[in-house]
VEXKOL-452336 format. One record per residue (C-alpha): x, y, z. Coordinates in Angstrom, 3 decimals, always signed. Layout:
N
ATOM, X, Y, Z
...
//
This chain:
343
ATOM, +20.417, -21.169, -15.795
ATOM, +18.268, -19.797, -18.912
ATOM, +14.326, -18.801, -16.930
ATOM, +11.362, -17.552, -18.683
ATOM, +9.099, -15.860, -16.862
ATOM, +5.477, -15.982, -18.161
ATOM, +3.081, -12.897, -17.406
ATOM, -0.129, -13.015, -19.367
ATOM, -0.833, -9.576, -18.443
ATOM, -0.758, -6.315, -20.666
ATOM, -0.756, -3.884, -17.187
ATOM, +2.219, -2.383, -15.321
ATOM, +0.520, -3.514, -12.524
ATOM, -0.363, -6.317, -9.768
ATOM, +2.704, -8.915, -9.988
ATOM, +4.071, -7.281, -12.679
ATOM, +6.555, -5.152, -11.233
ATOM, +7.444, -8.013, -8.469
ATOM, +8.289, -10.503, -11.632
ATOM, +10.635, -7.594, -13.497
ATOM, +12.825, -7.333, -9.904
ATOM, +12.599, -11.113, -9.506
ATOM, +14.270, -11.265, -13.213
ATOM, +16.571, -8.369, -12.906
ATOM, +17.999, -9.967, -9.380
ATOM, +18.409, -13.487, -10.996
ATOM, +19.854, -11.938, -14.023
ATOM, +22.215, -10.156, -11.535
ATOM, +23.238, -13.611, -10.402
ATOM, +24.287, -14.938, -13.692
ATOM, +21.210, -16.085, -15.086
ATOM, +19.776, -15.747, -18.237
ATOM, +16.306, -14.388, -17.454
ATOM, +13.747, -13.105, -19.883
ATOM, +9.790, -12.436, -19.267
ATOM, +6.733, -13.224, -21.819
ATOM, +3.675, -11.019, -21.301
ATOM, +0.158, -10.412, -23.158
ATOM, +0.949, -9.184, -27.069
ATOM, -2.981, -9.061, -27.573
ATOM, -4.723, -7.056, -25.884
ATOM, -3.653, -3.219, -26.586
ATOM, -7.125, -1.707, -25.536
ATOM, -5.525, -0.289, -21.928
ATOM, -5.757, +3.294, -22.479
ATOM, -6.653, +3.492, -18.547
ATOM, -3.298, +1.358, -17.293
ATOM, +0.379, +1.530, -18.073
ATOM, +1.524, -1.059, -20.455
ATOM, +3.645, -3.749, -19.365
ATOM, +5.935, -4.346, -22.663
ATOM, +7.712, -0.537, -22.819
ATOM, +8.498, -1.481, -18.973
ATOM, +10.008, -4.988, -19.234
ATOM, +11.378, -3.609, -22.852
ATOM, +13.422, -0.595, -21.491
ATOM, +14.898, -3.184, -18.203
ATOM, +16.192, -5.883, -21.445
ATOM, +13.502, -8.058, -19.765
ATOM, +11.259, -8.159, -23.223
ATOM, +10.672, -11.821, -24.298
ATOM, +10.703, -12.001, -27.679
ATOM, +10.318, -15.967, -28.588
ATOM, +6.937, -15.315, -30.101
ATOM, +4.646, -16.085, -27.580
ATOM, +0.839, -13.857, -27.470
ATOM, +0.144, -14.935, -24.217
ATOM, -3.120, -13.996, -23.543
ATOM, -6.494, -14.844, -22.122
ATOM, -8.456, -13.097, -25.153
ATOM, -6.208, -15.678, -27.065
ATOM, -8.890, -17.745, -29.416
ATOM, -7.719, -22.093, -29.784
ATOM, -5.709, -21.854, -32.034
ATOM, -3.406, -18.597, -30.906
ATOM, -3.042, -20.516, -27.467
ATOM, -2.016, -23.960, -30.156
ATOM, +0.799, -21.603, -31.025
ATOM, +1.833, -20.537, -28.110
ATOM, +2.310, -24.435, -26.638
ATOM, +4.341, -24.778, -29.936
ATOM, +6.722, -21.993, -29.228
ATOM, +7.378, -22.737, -25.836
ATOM, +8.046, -26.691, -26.626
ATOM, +10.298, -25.298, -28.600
ATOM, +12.371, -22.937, -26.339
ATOM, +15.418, -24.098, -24.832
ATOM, +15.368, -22.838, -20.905
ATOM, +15.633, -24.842, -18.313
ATOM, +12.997, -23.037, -16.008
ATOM, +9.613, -22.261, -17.056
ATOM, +8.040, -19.694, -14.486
ATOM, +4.472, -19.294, -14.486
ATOM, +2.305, -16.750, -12.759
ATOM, -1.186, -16.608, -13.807
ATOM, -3.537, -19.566, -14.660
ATOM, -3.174, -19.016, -17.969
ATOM, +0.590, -19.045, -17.943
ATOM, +0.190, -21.992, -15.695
ATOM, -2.004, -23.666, -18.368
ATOM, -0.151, -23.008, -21.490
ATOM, +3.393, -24.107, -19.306
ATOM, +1.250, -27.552, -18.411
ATOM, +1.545, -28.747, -22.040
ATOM, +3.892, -26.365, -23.053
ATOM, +7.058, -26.974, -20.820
ATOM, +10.200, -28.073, -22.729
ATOM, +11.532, -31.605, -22.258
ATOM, +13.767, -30.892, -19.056
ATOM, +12.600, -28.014, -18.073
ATOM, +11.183, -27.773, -14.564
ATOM, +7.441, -25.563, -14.464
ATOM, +7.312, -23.140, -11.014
ATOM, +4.040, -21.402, -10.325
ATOM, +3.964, -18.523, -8.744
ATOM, +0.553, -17.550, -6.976
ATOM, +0.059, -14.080, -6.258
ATOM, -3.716, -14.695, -4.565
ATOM, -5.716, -17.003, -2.723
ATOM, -8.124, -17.054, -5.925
ATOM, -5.819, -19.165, -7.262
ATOM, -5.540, -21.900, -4.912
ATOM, -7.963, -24.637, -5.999
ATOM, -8.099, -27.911, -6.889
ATOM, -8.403, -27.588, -10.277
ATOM, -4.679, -26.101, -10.146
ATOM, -1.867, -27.922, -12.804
ATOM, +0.753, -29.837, -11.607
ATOM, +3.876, -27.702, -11.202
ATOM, +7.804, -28.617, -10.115
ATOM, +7.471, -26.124, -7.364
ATOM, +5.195, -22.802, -6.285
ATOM, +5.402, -19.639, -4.264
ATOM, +2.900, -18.538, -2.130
ATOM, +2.930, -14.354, -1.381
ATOM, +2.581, -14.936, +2.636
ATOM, +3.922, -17.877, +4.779
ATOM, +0.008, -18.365, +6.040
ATOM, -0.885, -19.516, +2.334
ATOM, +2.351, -22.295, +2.574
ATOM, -0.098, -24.947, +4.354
ATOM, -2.730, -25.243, +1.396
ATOM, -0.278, -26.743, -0.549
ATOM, +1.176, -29.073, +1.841
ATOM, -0.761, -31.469, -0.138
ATOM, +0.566, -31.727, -3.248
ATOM, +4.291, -32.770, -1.824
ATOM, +5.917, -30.591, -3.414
ATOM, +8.588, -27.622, -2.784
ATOM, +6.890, -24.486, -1.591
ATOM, +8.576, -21.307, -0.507
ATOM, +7.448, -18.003, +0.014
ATOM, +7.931, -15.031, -2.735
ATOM, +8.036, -11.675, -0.850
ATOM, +7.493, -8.223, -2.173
ATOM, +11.046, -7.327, -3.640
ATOM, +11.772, -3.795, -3.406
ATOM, +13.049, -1.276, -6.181
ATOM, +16.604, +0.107, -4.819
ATOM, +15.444, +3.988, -4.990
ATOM, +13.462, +2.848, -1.843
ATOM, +14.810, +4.045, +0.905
ATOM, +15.003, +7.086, +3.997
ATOM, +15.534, +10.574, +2.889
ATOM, +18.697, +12.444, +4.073
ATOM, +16.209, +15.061, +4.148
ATOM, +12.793, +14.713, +4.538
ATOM, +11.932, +18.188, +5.660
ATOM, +12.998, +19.441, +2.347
ATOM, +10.690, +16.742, +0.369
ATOM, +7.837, +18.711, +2.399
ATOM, +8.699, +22.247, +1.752
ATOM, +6.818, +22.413, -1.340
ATOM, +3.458, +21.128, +0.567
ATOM, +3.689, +23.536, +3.089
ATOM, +4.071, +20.466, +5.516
ATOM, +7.427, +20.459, +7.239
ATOM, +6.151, +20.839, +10.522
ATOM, +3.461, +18.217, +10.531
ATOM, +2.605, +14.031, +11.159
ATOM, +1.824, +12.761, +7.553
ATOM, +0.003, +9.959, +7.079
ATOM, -0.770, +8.640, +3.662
ATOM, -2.506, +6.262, +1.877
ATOM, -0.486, +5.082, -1.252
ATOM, -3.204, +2.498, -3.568
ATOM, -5.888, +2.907, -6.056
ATOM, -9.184, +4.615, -5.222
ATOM, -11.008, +1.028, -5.674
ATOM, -13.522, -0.871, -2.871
ATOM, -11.042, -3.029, -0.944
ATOM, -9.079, -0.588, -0.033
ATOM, -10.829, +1.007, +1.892
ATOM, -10.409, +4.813, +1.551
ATOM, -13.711, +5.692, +3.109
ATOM, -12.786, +4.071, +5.997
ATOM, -9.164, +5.849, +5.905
ATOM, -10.973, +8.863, +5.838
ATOM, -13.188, +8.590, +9.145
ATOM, -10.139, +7.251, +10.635
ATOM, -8.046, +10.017, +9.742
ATOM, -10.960, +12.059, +11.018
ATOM, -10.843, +10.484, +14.855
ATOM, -6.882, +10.630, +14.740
ATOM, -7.258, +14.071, +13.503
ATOM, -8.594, +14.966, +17.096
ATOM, -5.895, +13.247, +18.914
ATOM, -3.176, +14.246, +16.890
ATOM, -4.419, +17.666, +15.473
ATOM, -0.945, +18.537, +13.726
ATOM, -1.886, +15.853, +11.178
ATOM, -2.074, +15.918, +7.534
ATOM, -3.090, +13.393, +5.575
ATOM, -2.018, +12.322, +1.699
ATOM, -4.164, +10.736, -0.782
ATOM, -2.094, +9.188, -3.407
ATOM, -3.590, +7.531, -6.668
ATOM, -6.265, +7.692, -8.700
ATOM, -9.124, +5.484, -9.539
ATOM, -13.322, +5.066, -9.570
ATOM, -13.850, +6.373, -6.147
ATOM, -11.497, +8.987, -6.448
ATOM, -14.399, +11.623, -6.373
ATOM, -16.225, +10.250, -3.781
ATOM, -13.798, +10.461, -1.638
ATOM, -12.867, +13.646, -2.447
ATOM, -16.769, +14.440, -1.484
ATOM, -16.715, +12.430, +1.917
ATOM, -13.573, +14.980, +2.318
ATOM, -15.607, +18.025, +2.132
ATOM, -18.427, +16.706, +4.123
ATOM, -16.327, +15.717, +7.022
ATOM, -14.941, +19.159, +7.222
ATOM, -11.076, +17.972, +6.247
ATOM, -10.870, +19.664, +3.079
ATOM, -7.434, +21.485, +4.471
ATOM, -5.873, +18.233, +6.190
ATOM, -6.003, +16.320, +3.270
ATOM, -4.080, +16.580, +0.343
ATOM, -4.724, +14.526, -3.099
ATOM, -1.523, +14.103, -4.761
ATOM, -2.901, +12.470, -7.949
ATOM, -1.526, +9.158, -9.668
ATOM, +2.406, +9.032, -9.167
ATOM, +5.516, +6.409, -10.271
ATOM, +9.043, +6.010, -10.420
ATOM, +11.290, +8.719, -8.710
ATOM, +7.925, +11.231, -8.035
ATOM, +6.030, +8.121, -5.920
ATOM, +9.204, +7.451, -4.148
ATOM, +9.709, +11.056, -3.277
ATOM, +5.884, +11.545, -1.693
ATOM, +6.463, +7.900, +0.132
ATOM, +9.828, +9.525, +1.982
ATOM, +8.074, +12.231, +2.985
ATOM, +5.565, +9.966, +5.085
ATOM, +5.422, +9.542, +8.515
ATOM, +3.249, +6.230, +8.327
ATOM, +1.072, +4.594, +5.793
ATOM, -2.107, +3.331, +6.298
ATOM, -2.649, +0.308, +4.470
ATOM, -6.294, -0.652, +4.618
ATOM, -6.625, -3.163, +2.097
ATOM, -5.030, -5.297, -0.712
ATOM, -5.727, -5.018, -4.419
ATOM, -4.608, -8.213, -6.982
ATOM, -1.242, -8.858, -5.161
ATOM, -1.077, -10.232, -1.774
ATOM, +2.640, -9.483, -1.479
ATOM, +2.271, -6.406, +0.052
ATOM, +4.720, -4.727, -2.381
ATOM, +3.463, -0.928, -1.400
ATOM, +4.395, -1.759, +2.409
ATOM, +7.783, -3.128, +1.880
ATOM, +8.264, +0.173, -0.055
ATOM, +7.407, +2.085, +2.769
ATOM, +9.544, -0.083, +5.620
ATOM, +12.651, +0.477, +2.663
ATOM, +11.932, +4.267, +3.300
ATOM, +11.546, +4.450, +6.668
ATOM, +7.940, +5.072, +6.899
ATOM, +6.191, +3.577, +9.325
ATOM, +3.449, +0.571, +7.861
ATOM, -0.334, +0.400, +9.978
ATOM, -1.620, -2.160, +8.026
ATOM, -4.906, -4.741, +7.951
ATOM, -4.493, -8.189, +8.441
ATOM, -4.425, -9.379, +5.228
ATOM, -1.860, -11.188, +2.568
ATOM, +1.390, -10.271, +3.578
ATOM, +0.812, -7.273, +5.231
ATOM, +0.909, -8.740, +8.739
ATOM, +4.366, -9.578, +8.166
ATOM, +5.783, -6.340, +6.945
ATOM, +3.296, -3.941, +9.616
ATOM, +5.027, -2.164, +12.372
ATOM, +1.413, -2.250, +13.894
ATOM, -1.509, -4.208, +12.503
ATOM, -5.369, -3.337, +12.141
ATOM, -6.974, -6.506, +13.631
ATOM, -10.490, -5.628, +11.964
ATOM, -11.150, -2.920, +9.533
ATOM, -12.779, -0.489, +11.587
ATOM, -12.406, +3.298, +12.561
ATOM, -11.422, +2.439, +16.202
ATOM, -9.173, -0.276, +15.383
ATOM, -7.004, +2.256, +12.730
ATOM, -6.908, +4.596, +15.084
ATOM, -5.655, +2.543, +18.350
ATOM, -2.845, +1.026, +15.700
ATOM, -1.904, +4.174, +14.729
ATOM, -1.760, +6.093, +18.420
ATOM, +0.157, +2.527, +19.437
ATOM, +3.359, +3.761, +18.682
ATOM, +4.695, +0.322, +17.715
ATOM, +7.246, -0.711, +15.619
ATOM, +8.154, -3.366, +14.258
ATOM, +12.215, -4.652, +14.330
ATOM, +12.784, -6.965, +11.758
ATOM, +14.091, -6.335, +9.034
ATOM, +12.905, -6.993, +5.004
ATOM, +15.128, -9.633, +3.020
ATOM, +17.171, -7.779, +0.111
ATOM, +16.257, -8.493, -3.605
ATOM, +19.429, -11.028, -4.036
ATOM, +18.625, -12.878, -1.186
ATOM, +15.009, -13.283, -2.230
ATOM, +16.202, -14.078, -5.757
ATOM, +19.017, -16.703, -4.283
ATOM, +16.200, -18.821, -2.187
ATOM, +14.172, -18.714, -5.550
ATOM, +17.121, -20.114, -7.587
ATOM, +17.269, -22.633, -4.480
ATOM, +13.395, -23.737, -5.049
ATOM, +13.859, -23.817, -9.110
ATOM, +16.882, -26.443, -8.001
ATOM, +14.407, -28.488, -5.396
ATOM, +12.060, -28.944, -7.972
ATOM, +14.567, -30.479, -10.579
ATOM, +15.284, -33.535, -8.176
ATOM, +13.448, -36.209, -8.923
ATOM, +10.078, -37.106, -6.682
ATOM, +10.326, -39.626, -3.990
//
């Protein structure tokens, strides 16, 4: 089956590294999989750019499509052109732009799938579409409407994710061998909620006093938080590892005990917690997107007590995350739903 993926987004980030396993584990199939993402916009000096990414996998699109919001009329005209022209038989779309250019774009035969990767997204102004995926099971309901296939596209999980054989030596460096590590593994932005981490980690800190905490990422608040640090007298419990990827972020996630996750960011699939699960790291996790599926013990509301009484639980969870193939099968599955013809 020939699939293009379309990604109008310039960042190695949100969806973007969800799409490039979802391609690589359909290409592994068989399939003939390629991904189009945003040629425009080059002005992302603070982000990591999505084409040297999908262009070192052999993911790259290169069927001449811009695919971008900053696109002006007649750059999006194009765009409809080249993709009437393109001979796949699935046209994946993930964004509403992607989902607007597939609408009149879609070649004769092809079946259109839209992905969507937040609740934002469902409204009633969405296109038609063959199919969709929804990031959580809860989200399957709102579009029970339009009669159409929907199935659920989980956080698919990069391979060098998984337990350490030796997790005492990942933590010899810190100084840490001998303590509970908790981290916190997103961007220093509002929702998720790394002031609240903090005076959480503060409370636990008194019940579990051997405790260290890890800071990974970067981002706006990344100085206040440093501050609320000081101030709360944790300056040597809590370590800031910086901004980390590839083999280095997988490294500092097996060295985790648990991982707070305290809030989502642009993609409700809860990649960073199926991440941690694949590396044996325990997940305490909100109640939001998919993170109640994928928590070994859940934060009912986002409070200090609440973190704390999830993490002191103990609980954990037993089932088990599907593999990449066996997502990518039931997605081949849906692509095949959606060509039979309506009753």
């Amino acid at each position: 089956m020939r699939i293009l993926h379309l990604l109008a987004s310039p960042f190695w980030s949100g969806p973007a590294e969800n799409v490039a396993l979802l391609a690589q584990a359909q290409r592994a199939l068989g399939h003939d999989v390629t991904v189009a993402v945003d040629r425009k916009r080059r002005d992302i000096a603070a982000e990591e750019p999505a084409v040297p990414r999908f262009q070192q996998l052999g993911l790259l699109d290169e069927g001449g499509l811009t695919l971008s919001v900053k696109s002006p009329p007649w750059e999006i005209w194009s765009d409809l052109r080249a993709l009437r022209r393109r001979k796949v038989d699935v046209v994946h779309a993930h964004f509403t732009h992607d989902h607007l250019v597939a609408r009149w774009g879609t070649p004769k035969g092809a079946v259109r799938i839209r992905s969507i990767h937040a609740p934002r997204s469902l409204r009633s102004s969405l296109p038609e579409a063959g199919a969709y995926t929804v990031p959580a099971s809860h989200l399957v309901k709102q579009l029970e409407g339009r009669h159409r296939p929907v199935q659920v596209l989980p956080a698919l999980v990069d391979p060098m994710f998984q337990p350490s054989s030796d997790r005492k030596a990942l933590r010899r460096p810190l100084g840490l061998e001998d303590t509970h590590l908790v981290g916190m593994i997103s961007t220093f932005q509002q929702s998720r909620r790394h002031a609240l981490g903090v005076e959480a980690f503060a409370a636990f800190h008194q019940q579990r006093p051997e405790a260290r905490l890890v800071l990974v990422g970067d981002g706006a608040l990344l100085e206040a938080t440093r501050v609320q640090v000081k101030e709360r007298g944790l300056t040597e419990q809590v370590t800031f590892a910086g901004y980390q990827q590839g083999a280095d972020f997988a490294r500092w996630l097996q060295a985790l005990d648990e991982v707070w996750i305290l809030g989502l960011g642009n993609d409700w699939s809860a990649r960073a917690a199926a991440q941690a699960r694949a590396c044996g790291v325990r997940v305490v996790a909100v109640n939001e997107g998919a993170l109640p599926e994928l928590a070994d013990a859940r934060v009912e509301t986002p409070t200090v007590e609440a973190v704390v009484t999830a993490a002191l639980s103990g609980a954990k969870a037993g089932t088990r995350h599907p593999t990449n193939e066996h997502i990518a099968r039931d997605i081949m599955t849906l692509y095949q739903q959606a060509a039979e013809p309506r009753r």
